[in-house]
DRENKE-263440 format. One line per 8 residues: number of its first residue (from 0); their letters; for each residue y, z, x of N, C-alpha, C. Coordinates in nm, 4 decimals. Each point is the difference from the previous one (the first is absolute). Example, Ala and Ser with C-alpha at 12.3 -4.5 7.8 and 13.67 -1.06 7.14 Angstrom:
BEGIN
0 = as = -0.5690,0.7800,1.3190,0.1190,0.0000,-0.0890,0.1200,0.0000,0.0900 | 0.1050,-0.0720,-0.0350,0.1190,0.0060,0.0820,0.1090,0.0730,-0.0770
This chain:
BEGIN
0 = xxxxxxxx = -2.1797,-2.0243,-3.5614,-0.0196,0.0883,0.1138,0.0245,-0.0763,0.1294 | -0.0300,-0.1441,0.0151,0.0416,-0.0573,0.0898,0.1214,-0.0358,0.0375 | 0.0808,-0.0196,-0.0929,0.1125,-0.0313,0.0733,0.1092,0.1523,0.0275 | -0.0595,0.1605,-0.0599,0.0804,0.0670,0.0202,-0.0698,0.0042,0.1814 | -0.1348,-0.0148,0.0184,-0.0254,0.0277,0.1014,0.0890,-0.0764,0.1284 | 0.0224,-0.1511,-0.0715,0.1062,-0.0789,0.0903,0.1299,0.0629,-0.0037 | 0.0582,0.0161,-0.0620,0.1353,0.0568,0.0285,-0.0285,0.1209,0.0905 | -0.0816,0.0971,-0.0050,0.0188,0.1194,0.0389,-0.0080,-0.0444,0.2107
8 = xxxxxxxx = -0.1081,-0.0895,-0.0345,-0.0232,-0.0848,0.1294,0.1651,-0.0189,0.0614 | 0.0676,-0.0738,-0.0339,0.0910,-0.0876,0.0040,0.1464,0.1172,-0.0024 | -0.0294,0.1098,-0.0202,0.0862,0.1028,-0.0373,0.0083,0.0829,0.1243 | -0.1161,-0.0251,0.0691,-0.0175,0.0993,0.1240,0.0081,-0.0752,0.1270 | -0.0434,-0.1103,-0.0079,0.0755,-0.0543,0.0719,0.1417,0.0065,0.0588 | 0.0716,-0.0395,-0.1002,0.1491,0.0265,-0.0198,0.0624,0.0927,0.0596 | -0.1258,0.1505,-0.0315,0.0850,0.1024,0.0272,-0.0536,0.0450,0.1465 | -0.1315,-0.0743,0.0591,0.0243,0.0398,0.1230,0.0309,-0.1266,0.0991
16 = xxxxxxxx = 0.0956,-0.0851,-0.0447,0.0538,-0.0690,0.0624,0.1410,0.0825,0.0264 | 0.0580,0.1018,-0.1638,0.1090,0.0347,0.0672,0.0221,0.1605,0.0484 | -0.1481,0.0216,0.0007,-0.0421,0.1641,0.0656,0.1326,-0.0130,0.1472 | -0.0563,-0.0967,0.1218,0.0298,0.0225,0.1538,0.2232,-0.0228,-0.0266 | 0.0185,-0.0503,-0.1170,0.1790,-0.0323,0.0062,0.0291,0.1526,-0.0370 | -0.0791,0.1082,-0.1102,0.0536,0.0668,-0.0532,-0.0003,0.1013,0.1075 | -0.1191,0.0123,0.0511,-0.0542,0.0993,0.0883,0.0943,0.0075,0.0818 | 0.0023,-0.1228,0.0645,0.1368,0.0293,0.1436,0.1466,0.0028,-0.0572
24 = xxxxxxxx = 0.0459,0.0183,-0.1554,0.0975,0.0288,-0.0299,0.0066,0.1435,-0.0302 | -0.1150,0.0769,0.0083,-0.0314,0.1121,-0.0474,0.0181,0.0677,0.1659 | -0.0538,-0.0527,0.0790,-0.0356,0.0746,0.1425,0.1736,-0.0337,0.0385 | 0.0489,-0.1403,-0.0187,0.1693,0.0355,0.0477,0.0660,0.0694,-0.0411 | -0.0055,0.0805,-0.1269,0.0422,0.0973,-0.0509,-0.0129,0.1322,0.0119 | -0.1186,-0.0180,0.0102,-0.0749,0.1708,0.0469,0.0882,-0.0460,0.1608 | -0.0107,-0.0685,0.1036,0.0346,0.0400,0.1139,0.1778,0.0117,-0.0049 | 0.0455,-0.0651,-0.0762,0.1567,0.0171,0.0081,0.0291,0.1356,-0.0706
32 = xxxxxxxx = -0.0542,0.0323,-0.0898,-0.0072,0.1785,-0.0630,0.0278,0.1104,0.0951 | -0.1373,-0.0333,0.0869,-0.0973,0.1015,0.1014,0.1553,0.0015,0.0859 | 0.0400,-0.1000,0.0760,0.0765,-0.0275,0.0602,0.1365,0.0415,0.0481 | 0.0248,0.0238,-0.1661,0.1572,0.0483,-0.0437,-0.0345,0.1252,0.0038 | -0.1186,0.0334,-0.1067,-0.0374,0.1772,0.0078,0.0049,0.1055,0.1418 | -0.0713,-0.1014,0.1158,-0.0115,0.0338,0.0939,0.1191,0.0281,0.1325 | 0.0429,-0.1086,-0.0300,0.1675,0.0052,0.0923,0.0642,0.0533,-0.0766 | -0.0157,0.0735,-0.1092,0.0858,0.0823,-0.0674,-0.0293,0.1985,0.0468
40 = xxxxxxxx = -0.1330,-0.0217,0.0144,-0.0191,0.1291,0.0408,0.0000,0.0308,0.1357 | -0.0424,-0.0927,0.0867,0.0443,-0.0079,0.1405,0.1247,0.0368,0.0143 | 0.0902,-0.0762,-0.0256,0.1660,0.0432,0.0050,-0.0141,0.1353,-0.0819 | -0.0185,0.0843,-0.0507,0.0723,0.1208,-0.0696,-0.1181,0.0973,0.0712 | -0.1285,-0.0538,0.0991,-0.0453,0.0912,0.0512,0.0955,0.0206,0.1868 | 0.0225,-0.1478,-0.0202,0.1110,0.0183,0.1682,0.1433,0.0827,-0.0130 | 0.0598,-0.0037,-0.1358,0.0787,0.0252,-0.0659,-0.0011,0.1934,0.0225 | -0.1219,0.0391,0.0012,-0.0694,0.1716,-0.0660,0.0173,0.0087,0.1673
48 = xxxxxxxx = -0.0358,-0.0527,0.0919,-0.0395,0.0250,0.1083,0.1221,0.0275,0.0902 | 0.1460,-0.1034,-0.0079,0.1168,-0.0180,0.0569,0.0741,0.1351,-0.0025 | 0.0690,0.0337,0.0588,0.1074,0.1094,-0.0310,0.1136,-0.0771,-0.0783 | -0.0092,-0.1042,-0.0576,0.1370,-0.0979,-0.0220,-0.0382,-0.0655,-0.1622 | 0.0859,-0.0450,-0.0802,-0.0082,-0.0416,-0.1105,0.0186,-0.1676,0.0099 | -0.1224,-0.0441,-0.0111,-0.0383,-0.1401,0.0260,0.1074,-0.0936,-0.1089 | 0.0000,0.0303,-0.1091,0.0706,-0.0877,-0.0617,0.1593,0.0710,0.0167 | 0.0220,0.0888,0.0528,0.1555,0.0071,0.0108,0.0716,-0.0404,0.1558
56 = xxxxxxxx = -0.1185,-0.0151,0.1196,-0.0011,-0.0746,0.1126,0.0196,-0.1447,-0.0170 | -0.0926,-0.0683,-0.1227,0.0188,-0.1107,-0.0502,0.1219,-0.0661,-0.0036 | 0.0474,0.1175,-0.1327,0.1438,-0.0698,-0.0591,0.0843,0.0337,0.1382 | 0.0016,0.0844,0.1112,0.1132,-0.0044,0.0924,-0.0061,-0.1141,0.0596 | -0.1064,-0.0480,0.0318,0.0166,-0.1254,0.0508,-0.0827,-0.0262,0.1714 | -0.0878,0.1641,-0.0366,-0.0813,-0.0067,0.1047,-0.1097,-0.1584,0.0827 | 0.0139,-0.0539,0.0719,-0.1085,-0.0996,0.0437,-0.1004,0.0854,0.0093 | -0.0299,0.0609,0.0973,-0.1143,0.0666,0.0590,-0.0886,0.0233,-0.1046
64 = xxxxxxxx = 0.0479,0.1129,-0.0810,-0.1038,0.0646,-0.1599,0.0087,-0.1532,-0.1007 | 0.0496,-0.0809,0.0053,-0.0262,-0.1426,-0.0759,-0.0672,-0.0895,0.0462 | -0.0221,-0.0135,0.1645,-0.1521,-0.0358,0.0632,-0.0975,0.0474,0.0044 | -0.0202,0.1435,0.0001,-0.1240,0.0660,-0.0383,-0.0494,0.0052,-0.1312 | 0.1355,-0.0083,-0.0879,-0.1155,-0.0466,-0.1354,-0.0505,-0.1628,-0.0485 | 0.1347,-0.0667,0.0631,-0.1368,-0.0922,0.0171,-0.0743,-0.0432,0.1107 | -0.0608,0.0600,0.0649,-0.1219,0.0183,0.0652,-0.1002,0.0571,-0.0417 | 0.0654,0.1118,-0.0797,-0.1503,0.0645,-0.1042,-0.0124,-0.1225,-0.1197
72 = xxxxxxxx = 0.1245,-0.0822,-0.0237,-0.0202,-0.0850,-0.1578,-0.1460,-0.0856,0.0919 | 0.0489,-0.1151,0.1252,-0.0764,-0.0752,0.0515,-0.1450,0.0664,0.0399 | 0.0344,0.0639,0.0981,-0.1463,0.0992,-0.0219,-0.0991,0.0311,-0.0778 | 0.0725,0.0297,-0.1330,-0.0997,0.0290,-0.1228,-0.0663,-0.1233,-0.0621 | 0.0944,-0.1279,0.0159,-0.0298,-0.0671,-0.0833,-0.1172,-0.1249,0.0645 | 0.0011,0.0050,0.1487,-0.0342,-0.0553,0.0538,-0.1912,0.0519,0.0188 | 0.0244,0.1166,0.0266,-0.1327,0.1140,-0.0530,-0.1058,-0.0312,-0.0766 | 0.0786,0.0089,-0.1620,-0.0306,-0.0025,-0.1023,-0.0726,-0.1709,-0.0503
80 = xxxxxxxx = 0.1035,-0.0800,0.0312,-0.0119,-0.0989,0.0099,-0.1645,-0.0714,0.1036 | -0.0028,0.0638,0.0922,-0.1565,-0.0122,0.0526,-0.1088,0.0656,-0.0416 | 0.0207,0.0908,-0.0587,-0.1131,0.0725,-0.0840,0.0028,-0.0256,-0.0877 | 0.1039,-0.1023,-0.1098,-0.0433,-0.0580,-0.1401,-0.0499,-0.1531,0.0254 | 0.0570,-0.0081,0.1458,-0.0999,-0.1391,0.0055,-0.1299,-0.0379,0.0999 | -0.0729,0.1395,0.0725,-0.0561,-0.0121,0.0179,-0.1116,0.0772,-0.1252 | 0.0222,0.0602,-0.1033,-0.0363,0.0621,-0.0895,-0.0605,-0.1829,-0.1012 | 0.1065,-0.0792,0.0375,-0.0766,-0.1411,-0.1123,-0.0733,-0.0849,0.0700
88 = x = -0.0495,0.0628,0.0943,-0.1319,-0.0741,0.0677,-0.1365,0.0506,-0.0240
């Protein structure tokens, strides 16, 4: 009984030594997800809103509608990005 009690000791350790690596591989993920999900619906809600077809402005070779989306990309991500890291405090 003693030595399962040592391993189990010695087992948890381990695993909350590697709880804080997994965790923040878990939270960079969840925030790069959130991220993509999010500047994805942003653009197709600016997209609903335009009188103009965002991705066919795109391919013409519009600047203007290709700075505003990324301004919504930076925007969002920059956002998001402070609320998942003020969220790990």
């Amino acid at each position: 009984a003693n030595d399962s009690t040592v391993n189990h000791h010695h087992q948890g350790k381990a695993m909350s030594m590697m709880n804080p690596l997994f965790l923040n591989f878990v939270y960079a993920a969840m925030g790069g997800f959130m991220a993509l999900a999010f500047s994805y619906l942003a653009v197709k809600l600016f997209s609903h809103f335009m009188e103009f077809s965002v991705s066919a402005e795109l391919g013409k070779g519009n600047i203007a509608v290709g700075l505003a989306v990324m301004g919504i990309f930076i925007g969002v991500g920059v956002s998001l990005g402070l609320v998942i890291g003020m969220g790990l405090n």
